[in-house]
C-alpha positions, 0 to 999 in steps of 0.5 A: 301292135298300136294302129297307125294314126287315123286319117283326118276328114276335111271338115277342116275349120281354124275357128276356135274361139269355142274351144273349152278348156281342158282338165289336166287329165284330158291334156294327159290322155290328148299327150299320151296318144299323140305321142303314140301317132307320132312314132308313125308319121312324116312331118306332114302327118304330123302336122295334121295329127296336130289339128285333131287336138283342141289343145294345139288348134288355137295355136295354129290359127293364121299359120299356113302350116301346109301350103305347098303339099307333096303330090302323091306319083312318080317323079317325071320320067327323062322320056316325058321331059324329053318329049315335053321339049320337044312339044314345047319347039313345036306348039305355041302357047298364046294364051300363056305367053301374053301373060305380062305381070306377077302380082303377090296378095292374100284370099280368104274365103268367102265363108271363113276369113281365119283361113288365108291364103297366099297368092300369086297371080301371073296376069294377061290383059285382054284389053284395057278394062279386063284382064285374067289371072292364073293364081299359084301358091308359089312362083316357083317351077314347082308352084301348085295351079291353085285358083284363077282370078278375073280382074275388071273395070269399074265400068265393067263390074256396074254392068253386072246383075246385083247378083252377080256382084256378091262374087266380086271384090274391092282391090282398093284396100289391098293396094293402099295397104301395101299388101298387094305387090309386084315381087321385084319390080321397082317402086316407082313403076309397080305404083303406076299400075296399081293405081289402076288395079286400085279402081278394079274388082276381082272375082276369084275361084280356088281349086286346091285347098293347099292351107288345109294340106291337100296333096290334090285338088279335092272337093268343090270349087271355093268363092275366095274375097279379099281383105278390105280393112286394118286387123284382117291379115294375121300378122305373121303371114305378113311379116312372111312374106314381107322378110321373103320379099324384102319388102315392108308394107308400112311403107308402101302404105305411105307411098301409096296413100294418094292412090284413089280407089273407085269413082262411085267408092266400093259398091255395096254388093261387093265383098259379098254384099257384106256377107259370107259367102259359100260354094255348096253342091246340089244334086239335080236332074242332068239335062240329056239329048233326045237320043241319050237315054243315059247320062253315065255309063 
């Protein structure tokens, strides 16, 4: 019996300018067994399958092949439903309900700009210089809760330890681009407020690598930057959203051209301080109480 096809690891990478070139007898044996995996997966194996072989990776680059992924269980029961609608008349959902704006943009991350992800973040202001953003990869009742972003104030993002500025990054070129919009609303008024998002920094986390395929949230929380120059953004993952949303960045780039971005311009230890950057885990001692003898069972 032919094994069924192996389970990818997650050392996934879309950077493949070192990929040599291949004989035509590696291209025949490469062919061969994806023909025999196949035969045993779904379209989303498939797709994964597809990432083993060299000969297919340059293709996919700038293809967010499986951004929204099936979530392993099953399906939500009519007693849950039911008691969700129940709850959901008797709490209230403060935090939740004074999110006020749906904004639409693209990360990377910090360590690898070939990956990009699309963004949609549904804000709440705390107050004129600070708001926060819960980041899906839909919005879509399905969207999958994929990472968080915090927006601040020139002001604000000054007072930070050089640091801590690394983390954060410019929103200047996302607006004037074009790329960054607020799905359905008009011209005229999406322009009012992103002429203030135009001055801000923002520091994002995602939980869930969804462009790699991933049915969870797994591994460690990723520092994700934001596109800051012409040539960043694939062009097919622009035109995508662009046909979805009816909407063409060329020419609110026009419209936008007299926006103004920070007063001071972009700090130099924004955008990572013009470097890579990257979230590693490291194991340490854990802290305990004095009358903890144990920190796990």
């Amino acid at each position: 019996m032919t094994p069924k096809p192996k389970i990818p690891d997650y050392s996934y990478s879309t950077c493949h300018a070192d990929v040599p070139r291949m004989s035509h007898a590696a291209v025949f044996m490469q062919s061969h067994q994806l023909t025999k995996q196949l035969s045993y997966a779904s379209l989303y194996n498939s797709i994964q399958i597809l990432d083993q072989f060299p000969i297919f990776k340059k293709k996919m680059e700038g293809v967010n092949v499986s951004t929204h992924p099936q979530i392993p269980g099953e399906p939500t029961q009519t007693s849950t439903a039911l008691l969700e609608k129940t709850t959901a008349t008797i709490q209230g959902f403060g935090p939740i309900n004074k999110i006020h704006q749906h904004l639409c943009a693209f990360h990377f991350y910090g360590d690898d700009m070939t990956r990009q992800v699309e963004a949609h973040h549904f804000c709440a202001h705390q107050n004129e210089e600070f708001r926060q953003c819960l980041i899906y990869d839909r919005p879509a009742e399905d969207g999958r809760l994929i990472g968080l972003e915090y927006l601040v104030s020139e002001e604000l993002f000054l007072t930070l330890p050089d640091d801590e500025k690394r983390f954060w990054h410019s929103h200047e070129y996302e607006v004037k681009s074009g790329v960054l919009f607020m799905p359905g609303v008009p011209g005229p008024v999406q322009r009012q407020e992103l002429d203030k998002v135009a001055k801000t920094y923002g520091k994002v986390i995602h939980f869930w690598q969804v462009d790699r395929g991933d049915n969870l949230p797994l591994g460690i929380p990723q520092v994700m930057m934001a596109l800051t120059r012409d040539g960043q953004l694939y062009d097919n993952l622009a035109q995508d959203v662009e046909k979805r949303y009816k909407v063409s960045f060329a020419k609110e780039r026009e419209k936008r051209a007299s926006m103004k971005g920070a007063v001071d311009g972009i700090h130099p230890m924004a955008n990572g301080g013009g470097k890579g950057l990257k979230t590693v885990v490291r194991e340490v001692e854990c802290k305990t109480t004095e009358s903890t003898a144990r920190v796990f069972v």
